[in-house]
Backbone bond lengths (Angstrom), bond angles and torsions (degrees), N, CA, C in turn:
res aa  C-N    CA-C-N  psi(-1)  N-CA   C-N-CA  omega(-1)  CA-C   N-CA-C  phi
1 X - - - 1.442 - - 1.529 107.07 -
2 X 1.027 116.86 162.57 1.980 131.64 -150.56 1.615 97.82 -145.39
3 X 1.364 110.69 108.21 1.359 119.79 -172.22 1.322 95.75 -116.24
4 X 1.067 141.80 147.05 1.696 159.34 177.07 1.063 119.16 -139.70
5 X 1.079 111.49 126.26 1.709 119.49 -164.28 1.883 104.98 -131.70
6 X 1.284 98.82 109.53 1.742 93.41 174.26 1.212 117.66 -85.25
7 X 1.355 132.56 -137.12 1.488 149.58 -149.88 1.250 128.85 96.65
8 X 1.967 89.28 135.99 1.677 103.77 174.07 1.595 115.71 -121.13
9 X 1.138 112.94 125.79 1.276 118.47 178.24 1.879 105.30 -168.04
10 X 1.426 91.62 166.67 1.596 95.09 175.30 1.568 118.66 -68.59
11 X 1.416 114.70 -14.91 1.701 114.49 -176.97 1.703 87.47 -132.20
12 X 1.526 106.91 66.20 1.435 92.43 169.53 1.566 113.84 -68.64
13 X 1.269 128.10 -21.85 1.351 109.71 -168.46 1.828 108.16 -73.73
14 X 1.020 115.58 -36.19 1.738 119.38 158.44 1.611 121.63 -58.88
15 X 1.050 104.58 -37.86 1.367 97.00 166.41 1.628 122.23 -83.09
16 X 1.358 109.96 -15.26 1.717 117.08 -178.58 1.301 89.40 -70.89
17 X 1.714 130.47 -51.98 1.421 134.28 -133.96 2.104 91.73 -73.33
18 X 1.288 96.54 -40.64 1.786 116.60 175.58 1.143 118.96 -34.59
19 X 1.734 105.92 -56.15 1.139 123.07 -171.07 1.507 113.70 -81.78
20 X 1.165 124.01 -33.73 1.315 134.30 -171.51 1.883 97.85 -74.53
21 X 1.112 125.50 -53.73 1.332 140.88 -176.44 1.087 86.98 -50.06
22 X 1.666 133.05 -70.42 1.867 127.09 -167.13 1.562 112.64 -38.00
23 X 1.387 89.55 -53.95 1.507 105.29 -174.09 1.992 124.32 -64.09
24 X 1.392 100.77 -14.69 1.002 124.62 -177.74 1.754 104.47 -82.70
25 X 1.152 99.10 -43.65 1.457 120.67 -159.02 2.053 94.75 -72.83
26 X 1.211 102.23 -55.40 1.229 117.26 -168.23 1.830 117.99 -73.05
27 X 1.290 110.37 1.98 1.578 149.37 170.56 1.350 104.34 -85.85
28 X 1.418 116.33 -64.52 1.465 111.48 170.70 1.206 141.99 -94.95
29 X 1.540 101.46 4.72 1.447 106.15 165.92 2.007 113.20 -101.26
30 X 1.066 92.13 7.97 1.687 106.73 -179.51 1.458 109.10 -131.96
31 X 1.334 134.56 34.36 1.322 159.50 -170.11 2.124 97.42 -48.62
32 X 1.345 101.60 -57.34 1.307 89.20 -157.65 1.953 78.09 -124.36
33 X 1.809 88.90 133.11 1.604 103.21 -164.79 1.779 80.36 -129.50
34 X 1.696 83.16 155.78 2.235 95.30 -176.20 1.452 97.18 -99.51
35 X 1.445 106.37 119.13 1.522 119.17 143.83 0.988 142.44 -55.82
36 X 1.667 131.19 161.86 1.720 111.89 141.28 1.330 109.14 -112.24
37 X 1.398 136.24 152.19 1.075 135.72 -169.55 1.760 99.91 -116.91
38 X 1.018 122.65 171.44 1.478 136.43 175.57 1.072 132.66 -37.21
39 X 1.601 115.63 -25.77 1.665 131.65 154.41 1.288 103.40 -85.49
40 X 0.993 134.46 0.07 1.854 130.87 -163.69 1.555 94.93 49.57
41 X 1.305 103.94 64.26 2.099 113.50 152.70 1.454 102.12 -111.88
42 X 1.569 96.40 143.30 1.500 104.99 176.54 1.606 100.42 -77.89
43 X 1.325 108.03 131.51 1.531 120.87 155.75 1.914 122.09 -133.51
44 X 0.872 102.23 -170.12 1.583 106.06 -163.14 1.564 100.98 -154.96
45 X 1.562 66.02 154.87 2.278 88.05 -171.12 1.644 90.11 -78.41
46 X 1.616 86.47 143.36 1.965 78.98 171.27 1.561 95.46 -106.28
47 X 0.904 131.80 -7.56 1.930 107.84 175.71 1.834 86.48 -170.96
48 X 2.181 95.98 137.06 1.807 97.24 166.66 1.294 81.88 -128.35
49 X 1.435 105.38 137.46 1.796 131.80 160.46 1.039 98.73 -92.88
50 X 1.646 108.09 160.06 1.626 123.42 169.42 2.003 80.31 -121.26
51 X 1.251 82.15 118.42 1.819 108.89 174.00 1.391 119.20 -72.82
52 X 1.492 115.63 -60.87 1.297 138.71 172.24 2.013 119.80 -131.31
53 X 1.427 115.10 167.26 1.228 110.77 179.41 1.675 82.95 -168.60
54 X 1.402 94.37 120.50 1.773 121.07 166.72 1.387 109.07 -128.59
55 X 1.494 99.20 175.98 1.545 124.54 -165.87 1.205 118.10 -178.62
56 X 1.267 103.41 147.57 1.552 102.01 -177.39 1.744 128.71 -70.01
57 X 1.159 97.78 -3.16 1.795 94.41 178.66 0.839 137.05 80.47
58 X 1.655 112.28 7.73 1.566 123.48 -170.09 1.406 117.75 98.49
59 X 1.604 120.02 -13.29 1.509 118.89 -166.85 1.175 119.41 -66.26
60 X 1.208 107.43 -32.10 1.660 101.40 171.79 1.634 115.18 -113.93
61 X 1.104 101.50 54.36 1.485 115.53 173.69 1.625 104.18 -55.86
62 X 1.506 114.28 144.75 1.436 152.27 4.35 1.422 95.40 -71.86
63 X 1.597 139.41 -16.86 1.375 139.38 178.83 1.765 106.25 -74.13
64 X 1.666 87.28 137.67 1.895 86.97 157.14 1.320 95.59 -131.26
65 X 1.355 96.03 146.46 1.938 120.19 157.30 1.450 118.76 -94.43
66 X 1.563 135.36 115.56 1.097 99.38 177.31 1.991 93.60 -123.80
67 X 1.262 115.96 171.56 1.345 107.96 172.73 1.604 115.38 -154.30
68 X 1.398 96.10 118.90 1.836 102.81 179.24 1.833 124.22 -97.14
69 X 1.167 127.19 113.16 0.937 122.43 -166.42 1.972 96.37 -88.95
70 X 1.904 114.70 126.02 1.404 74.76 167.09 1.514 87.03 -141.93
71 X 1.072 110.77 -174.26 2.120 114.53 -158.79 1.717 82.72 -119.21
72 X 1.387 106.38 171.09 1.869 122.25 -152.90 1.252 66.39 -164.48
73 X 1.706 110.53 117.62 1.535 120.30 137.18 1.431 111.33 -104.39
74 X 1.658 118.65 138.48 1.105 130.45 176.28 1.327 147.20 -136.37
C-alpha cells in the first residue's frame, strides 16, 4: 500500500518529516486492524511493515511530498 502525504509550509521538509513519523507511529501502534472477508467473517492483519519512506527534499518548497510504501500481511 502507497500512502502520500503532502504539505505547505515554510519548513515543509520538517514538517513532512512530523507528519510522516505520526503516520508511522500510528502503523505500529494499530498493527493488527479487523476485516471482512468474503463470507463477511471478521479477520485480522497479522503484521504491517513500513518497507520504504521518501520525500522530496525540499525541492518543491513551500510544498512537501512525502511517500511511505508499507506491506499488510493477512
Amino acid at each position: 500500500i502507497t500512502i502520500r502525504c503532502y504539505v505547505k509550509d515554510e519548513d515543509s521538509v520538517d514538517v513532512l518529516d512530523e507528519l510522516l513519523e505520526d503516520v508511522e507511529t500510528v502503523i505500529e501502534e494499530n498493527s493488527q486492524l479487523t476485516y471482512k472477508d468474503r463470507n463477511n467473517a471478521d479477520q485480522h492483519t497479522h503484521q504491517i511493515t513500513v518497507v520504504s519512506i521518501d520525500t522530496d527534499e525540499g525541492v518543491l518548497e513551500p510544498l512537501g511530498v512525502g511517500e511511505m510504501l508499507i506491506e499488510v500481511r493477512y
